[in-house]
ChimeraX commands (.cxc) that place a marker at each C-alpha (Angstrom):
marker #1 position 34.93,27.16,-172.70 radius 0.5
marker #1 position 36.66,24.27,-171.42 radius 0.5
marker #1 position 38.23,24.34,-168.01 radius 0.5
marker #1 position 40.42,21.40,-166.77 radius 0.5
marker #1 position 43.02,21.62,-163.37 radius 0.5
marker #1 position 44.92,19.14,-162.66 radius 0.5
marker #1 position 46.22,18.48,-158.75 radius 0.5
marker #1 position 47.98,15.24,-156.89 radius 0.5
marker #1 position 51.02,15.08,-158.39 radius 0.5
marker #1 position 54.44,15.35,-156.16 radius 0.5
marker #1 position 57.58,12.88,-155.21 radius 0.5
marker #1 position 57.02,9.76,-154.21 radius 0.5
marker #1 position 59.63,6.55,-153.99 radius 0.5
marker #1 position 59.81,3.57,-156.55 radius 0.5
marker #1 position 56.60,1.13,-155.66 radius 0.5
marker #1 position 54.75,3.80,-154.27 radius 0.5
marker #1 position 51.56,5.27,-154.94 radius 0.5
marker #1 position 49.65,8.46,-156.54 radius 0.5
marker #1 position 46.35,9.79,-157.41 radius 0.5
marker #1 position 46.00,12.31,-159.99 radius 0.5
marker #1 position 42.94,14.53,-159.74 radius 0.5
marker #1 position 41.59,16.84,-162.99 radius 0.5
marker #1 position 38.86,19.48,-162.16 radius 0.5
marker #1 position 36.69,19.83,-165.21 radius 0.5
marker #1 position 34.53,23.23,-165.46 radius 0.5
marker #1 position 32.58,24.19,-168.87 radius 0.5
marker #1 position 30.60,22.61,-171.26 radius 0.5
marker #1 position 31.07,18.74,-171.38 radius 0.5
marker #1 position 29.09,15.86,-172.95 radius 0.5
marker #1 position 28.41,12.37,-172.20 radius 0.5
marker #1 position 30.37,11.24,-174.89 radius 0.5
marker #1 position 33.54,12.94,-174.42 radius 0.5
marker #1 position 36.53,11.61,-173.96 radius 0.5
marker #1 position 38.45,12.48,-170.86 radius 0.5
marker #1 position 42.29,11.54,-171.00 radius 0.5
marker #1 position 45.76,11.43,-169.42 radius 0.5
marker #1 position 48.84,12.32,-171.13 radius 0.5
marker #1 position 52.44,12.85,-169.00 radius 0.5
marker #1 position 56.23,14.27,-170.86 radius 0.5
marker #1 position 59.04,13.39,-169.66 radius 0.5
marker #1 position 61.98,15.69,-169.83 radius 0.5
marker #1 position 63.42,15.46,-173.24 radius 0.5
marker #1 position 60.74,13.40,-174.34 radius 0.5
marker #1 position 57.48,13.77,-176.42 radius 0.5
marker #1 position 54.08,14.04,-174.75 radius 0.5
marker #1 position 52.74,10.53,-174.72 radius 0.5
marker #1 position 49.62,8.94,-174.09 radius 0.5
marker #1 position 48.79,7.62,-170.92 radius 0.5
marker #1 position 44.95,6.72,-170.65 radius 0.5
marker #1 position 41.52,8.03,-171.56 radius 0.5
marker #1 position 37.95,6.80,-170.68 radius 0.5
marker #1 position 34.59,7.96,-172.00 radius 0.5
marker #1 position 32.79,9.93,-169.86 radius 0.5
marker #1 position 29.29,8.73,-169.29 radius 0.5
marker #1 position 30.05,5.24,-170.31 radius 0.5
marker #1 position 33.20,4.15,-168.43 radius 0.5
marker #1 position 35.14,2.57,-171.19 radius 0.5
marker #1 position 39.08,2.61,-170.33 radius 0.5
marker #1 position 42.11,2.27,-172.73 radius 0.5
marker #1 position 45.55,2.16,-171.58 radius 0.5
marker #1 position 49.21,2.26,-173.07 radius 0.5
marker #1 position 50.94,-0.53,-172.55 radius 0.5
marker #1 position 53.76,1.11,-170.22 radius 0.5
marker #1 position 51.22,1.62,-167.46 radius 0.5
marker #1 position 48.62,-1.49,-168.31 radius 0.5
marker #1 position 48.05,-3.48,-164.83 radius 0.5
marker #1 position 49.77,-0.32,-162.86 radius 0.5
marker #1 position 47.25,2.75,-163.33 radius 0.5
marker #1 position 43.44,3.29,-163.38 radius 0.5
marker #1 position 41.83,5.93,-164.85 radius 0.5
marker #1 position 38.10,6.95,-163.20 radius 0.5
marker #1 position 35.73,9.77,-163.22 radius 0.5
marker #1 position 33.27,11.27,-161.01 radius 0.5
marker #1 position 30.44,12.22,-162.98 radius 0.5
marker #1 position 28.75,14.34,-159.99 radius 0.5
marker #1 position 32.36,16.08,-159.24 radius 0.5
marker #1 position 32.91,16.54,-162.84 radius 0.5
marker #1 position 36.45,14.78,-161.54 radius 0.5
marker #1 position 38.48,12.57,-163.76 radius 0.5
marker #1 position 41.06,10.46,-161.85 radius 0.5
marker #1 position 44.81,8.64,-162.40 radius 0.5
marker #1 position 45.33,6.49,-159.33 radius 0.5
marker #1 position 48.87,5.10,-159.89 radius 0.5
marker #1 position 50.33,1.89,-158.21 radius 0.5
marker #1 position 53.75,0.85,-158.05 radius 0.5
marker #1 position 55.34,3.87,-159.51 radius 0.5
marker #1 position 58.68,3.60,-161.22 radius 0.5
marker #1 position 61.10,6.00,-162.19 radius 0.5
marker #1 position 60.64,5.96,-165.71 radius 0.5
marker #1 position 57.01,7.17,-164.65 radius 0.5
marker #1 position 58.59,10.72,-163.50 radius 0.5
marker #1 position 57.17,13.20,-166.00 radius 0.5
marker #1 position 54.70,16.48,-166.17 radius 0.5
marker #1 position 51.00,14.77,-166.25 radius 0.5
marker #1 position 48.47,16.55,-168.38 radius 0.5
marker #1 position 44.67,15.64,-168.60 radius 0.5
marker #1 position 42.96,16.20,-171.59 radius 0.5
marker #1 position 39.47,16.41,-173.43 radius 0.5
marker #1 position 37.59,16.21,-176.70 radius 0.5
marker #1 position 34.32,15.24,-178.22 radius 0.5
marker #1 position 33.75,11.66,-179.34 radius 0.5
marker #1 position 33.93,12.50,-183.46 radius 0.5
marker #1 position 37.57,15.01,-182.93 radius 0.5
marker #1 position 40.70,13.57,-184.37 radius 0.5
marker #1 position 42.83,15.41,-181.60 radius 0.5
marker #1 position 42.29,16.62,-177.95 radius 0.5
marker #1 position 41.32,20.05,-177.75 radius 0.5
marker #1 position 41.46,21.62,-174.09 radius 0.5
marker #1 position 44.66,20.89,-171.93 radius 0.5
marker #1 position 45.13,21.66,-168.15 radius 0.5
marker #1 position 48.58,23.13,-167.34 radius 0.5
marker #1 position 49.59,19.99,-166.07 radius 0.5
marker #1 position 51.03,17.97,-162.55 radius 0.5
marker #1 position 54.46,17.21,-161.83 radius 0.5
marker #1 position 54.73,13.34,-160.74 radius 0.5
marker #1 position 58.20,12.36,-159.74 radius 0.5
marker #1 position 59.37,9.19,-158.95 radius 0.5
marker #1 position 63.20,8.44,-156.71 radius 0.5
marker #1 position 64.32,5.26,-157.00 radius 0.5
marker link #1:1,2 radius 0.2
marker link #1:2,3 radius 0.2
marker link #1:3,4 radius 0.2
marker link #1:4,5 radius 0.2
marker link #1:5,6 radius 0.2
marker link #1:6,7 radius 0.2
marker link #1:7,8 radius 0.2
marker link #1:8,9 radius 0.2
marker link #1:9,10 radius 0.2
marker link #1:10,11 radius 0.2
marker link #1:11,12 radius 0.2
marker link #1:12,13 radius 0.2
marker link #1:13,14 radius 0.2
marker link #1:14,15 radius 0.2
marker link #1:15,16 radius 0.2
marker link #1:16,17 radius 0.2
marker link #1:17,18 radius 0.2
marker link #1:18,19 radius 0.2
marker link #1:19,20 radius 0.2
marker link #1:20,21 radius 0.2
marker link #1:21,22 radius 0.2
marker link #1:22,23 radius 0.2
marker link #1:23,24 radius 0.2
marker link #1:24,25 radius 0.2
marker link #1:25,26 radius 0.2
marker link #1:26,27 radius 0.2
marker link #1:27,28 radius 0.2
marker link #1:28,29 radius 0.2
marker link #1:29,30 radius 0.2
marker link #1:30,31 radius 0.2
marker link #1:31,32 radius 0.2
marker link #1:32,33 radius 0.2
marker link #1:33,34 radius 0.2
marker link #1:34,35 radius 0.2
marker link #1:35,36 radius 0.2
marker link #1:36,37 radius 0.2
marker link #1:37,38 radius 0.2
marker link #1:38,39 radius 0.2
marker link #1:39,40 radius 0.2
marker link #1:40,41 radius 0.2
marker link #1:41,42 radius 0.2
marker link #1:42,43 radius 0.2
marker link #1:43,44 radius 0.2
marker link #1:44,45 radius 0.2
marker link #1:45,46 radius 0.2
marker link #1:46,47 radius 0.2
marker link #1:47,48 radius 0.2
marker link #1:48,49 radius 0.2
marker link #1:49,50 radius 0.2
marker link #1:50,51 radius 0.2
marker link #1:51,52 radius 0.2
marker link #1:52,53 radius 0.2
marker link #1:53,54 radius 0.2
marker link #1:54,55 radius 0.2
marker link #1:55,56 radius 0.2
marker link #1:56,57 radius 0.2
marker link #1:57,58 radius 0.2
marker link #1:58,59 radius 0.2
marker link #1:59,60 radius 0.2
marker link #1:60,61 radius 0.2
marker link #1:61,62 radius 0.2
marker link #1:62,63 radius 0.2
marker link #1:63,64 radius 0.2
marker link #1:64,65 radius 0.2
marker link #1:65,66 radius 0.2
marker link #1:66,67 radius 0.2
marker link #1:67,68 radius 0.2
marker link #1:68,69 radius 0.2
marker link #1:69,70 radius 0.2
marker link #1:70,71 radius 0.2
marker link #1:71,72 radius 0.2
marker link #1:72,73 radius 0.2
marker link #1:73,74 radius 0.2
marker link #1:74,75 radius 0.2
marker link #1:75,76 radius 0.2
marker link #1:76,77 radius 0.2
marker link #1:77,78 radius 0.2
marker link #1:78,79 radius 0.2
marker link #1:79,80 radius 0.2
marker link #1:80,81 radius 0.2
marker link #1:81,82 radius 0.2
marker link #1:82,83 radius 0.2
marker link #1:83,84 radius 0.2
marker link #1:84,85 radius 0.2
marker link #1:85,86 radius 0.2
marker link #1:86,87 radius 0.2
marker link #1:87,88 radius 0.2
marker link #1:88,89 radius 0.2
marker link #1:89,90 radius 0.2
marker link #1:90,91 radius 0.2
marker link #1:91,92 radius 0.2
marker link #1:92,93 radius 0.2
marker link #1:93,94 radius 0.2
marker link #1:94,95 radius 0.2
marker link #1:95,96 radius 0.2
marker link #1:96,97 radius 0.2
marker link #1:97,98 radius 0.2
marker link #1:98,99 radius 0.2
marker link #1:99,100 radius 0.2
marker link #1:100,101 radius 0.2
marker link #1:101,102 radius 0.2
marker link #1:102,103 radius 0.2
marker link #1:103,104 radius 0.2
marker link #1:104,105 radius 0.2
marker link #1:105,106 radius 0.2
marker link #1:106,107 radius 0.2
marker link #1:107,108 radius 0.2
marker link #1:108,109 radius 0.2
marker link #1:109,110 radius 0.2
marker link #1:110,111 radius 0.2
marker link #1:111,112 radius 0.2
marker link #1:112,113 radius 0.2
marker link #1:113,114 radius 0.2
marker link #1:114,115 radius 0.2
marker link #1:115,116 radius 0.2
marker link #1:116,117 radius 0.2
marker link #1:117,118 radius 0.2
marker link #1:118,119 radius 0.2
view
């Protein structure tokens, strides 16, 4: 079983700064994916950014492209959002998320970090 915690989040003002922090316990591979995902109040869960485990690769949405970086810690078993120049639109509850490489959709959620962001 699949353990992930996130920590980091909090208020911060426009332009500032964050970093996320997700604890991962349980049974991982080298090829999963490790992601971010944030919802907004009265909005869907969306996206955010994932990278491969043991490789490295990175894919962003568009809305944070430039702004965030996603990174891991393969000896912490620690994935990381550090995020720069925060906005308000950013403000949201920010989940990190996993699955194997060959799953369609993410199976193990943490209970998720509340990022808010004054302007």
């Amino acid at each position: 079983q699949v353990q992930l915690v996130e920590s980091g989040g909090g208020l911060v003002q426009a332009g500032g700064s964050l970093r996320l922090s997700c604890a991962v316990s349980g049974r991982t591979f080298s090829s999963d994916y490790m992601a971010w995902f944030r919802q907004a109040p009265g909005k869907e869960r969306e996206f955010v950014a994932r990278i491969i485990w043991s490789f490295g690769n990175t894919y962003y949405a568009d809305s944070v492209k430039g702004r965030f970086t996603i990174s891991r810690d393969n000896a912490k078993n620690t994935v990381y959002l550090q995020m720069n120049s925060l906005k308000p639109e950013d403000t949201a509850v920010y989940y990190c998320a996993t699955r194997t490489a060959s799953a369609s959709e993410y199976r193990y959620w943490g209970p998720g970090t509340q990022v808010t962001v004054s302007s």
